[in-house]
C-alpha positions in Angstrom: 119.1 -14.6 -33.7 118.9 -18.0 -32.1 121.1 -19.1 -29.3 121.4 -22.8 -27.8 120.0 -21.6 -24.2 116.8 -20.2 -26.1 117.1 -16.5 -25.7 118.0 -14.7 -28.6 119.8 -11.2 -29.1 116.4 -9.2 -30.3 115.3 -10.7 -27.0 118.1 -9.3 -25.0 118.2 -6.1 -26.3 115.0 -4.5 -26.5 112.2 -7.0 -27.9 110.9 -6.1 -24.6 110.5 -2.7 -25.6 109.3 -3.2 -28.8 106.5 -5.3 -27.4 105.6 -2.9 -25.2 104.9 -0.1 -27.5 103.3 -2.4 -29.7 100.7 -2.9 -26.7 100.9 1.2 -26.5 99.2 1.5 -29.5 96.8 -1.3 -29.4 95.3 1.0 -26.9 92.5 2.9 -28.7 92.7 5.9 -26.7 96.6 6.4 -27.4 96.0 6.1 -30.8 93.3 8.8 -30.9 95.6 11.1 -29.0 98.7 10.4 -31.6 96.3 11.0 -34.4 94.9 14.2 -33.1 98.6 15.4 -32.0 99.4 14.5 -35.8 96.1 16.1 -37.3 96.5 19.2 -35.7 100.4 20.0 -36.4 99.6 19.4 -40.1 97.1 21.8 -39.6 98.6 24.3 -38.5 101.5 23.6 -41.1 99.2 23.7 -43.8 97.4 26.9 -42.6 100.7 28.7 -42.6 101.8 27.4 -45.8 97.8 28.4 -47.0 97.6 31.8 -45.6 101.3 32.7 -46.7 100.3 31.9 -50.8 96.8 33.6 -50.1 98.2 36.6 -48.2 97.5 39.9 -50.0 101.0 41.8 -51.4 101.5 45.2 -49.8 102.8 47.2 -52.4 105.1 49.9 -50.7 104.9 52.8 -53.4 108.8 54.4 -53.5 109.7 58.0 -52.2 109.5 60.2 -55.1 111.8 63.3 -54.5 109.3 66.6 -56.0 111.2 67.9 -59.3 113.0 70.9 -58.6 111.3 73.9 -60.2 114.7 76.0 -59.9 117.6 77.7 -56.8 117.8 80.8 -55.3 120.5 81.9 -53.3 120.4 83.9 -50.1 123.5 85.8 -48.1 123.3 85.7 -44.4 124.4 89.5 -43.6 126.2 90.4 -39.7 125.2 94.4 -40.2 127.5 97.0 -38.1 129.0 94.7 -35.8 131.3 95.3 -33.1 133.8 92.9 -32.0 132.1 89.6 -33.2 134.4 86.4 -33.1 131.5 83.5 -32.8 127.9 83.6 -34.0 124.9 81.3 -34.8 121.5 82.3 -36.5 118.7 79.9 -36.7 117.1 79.9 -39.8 113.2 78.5 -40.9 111.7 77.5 -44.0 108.9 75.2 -45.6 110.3 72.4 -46.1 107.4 71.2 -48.1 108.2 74.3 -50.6 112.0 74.0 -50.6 115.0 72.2 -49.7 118.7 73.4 -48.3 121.2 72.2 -51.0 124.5 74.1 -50.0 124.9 76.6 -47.2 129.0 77.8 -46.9 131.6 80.3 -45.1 131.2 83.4 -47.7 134.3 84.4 -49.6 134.9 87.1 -47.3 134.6 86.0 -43.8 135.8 82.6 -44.7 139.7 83.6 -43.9 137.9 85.7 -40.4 136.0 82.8 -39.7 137.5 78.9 -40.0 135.0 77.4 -37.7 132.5 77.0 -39.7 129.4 74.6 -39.4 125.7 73.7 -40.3 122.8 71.7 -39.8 119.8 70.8 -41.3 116.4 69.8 -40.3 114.4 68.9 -43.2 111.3 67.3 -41.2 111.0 71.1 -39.1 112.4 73.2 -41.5 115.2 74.5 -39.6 118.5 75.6 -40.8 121.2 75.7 -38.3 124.2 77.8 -39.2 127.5 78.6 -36.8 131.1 80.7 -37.2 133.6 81.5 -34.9 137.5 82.7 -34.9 139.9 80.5 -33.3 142.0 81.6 -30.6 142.7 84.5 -28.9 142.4 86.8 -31.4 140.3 90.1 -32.0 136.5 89.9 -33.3 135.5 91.7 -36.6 134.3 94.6 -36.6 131.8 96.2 -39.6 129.5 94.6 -41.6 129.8 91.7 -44.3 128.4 88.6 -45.2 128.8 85.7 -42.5 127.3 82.6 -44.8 125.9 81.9 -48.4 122.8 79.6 -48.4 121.3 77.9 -51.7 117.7 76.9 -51.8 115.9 74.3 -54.3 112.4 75.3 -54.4 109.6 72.6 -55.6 106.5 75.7 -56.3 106.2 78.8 -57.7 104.7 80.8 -55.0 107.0 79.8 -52.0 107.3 81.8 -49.0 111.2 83.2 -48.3 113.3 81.8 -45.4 113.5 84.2 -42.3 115.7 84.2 -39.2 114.0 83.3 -35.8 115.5 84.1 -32.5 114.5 80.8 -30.9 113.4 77.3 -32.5 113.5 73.8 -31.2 116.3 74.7 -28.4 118.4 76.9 -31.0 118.9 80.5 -30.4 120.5 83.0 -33.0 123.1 85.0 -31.3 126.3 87.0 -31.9 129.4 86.8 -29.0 132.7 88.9 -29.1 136.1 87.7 -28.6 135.2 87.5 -24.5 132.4 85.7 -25.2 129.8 87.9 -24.0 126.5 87.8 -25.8 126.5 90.9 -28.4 122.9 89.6 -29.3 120.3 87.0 -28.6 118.0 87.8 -31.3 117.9 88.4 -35.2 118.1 92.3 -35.2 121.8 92.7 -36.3 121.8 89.8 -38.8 119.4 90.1 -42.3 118.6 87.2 -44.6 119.0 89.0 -48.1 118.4 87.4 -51.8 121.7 87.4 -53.2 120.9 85.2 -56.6 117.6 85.6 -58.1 115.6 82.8 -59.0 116.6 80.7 -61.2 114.6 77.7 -63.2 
């Protein structure tokens, strides 16, 4: 834009500049370096881009469950006890054999025993079961059936679930109503077949 006293607006407000970075790039070695800068991004654009449609496709094959082959059941069994108000047996089996699909408070000691709870580890094969009265109140006395477990098995020739005494920081123990120890150990409790087979 022309103005009477010769300058001119492009003048005024940044010709100079203009100028001056057209000088910038007359210099050979500035361009060389722009170019390279420019050379190299698209490289390393186009190498993503490249290696991202050439990359191989991991194919991730889904966890298939093993078919079930048939259940058996099993009856956790408290055998001449005296006084017991709060147990907990630990209980092992192959877990690459057979799964835990239900483990419940019998019918019997279920009204005796309200606190009732269980765990299950599949990856060690551990079965954690636990009963106990609630309040001040008198322990049973006798024998019965503490806990009914049902199993899933996967082969035919699978070994049966036992009780242990200790496993991965669980004991199996029986306490009466003053909560001393009755037992630390699997002698008075026996892990009995109460449901054959079935598949």
């Amino acid at each position: 834009m022309y103005k009477s006293d010769g300058a001119s607006e492009y003048e005024g407000k940044g010709g100079h500049f203009v100028k001056g970075l057209s000088r910038v790039f007359d210099d050979k070695r500035v361009r060389t370096g722009f170019m390279l800068v420019a050379l190299l991004a698209s490289f390393s654009v186009s190498g993503y881009v490249l290696a991202k449609m050439v990359a191989p496709t991991t194919y991730v094959q889904p966890l298939v469950e093993p078919k079930a082959l048939g259940t058996f059941t099993m009856a956790l069994d408290a055998n001449n006890v005296s006084d017991l108000y709060a147990w907990q047996a630990a209980i092992v089996f192959n877990s690459t054999q057979m799964k835990v699909t239900e483990a419940r408070a019998s019918d019997f000691m279920k009204s005796e025993y309200p606190l009732f709870d269980n765990s299950t580890t599949t990856s060690d094969g551990l079965l954690l079961l636990f009963g106990s009265l609630k309040g001040q109140v008198q322990g049973k006395t006798g024998s019965g059936t503490l806990a009914i477990i049902v199993f899933e098995y996967y082969v035919n020739n699978y070994g049966l679930p036992s009780i242990v005494s200790q496993r991965a920081g669980f004991d199996t123990w029986l306490e009466d109503s003053t909560l001393a120890t009755i037992l630390r150990g699997e002698s008075l409790l026996v892990l009995n077949v109460a449901v054959q087979p079935q598949g």
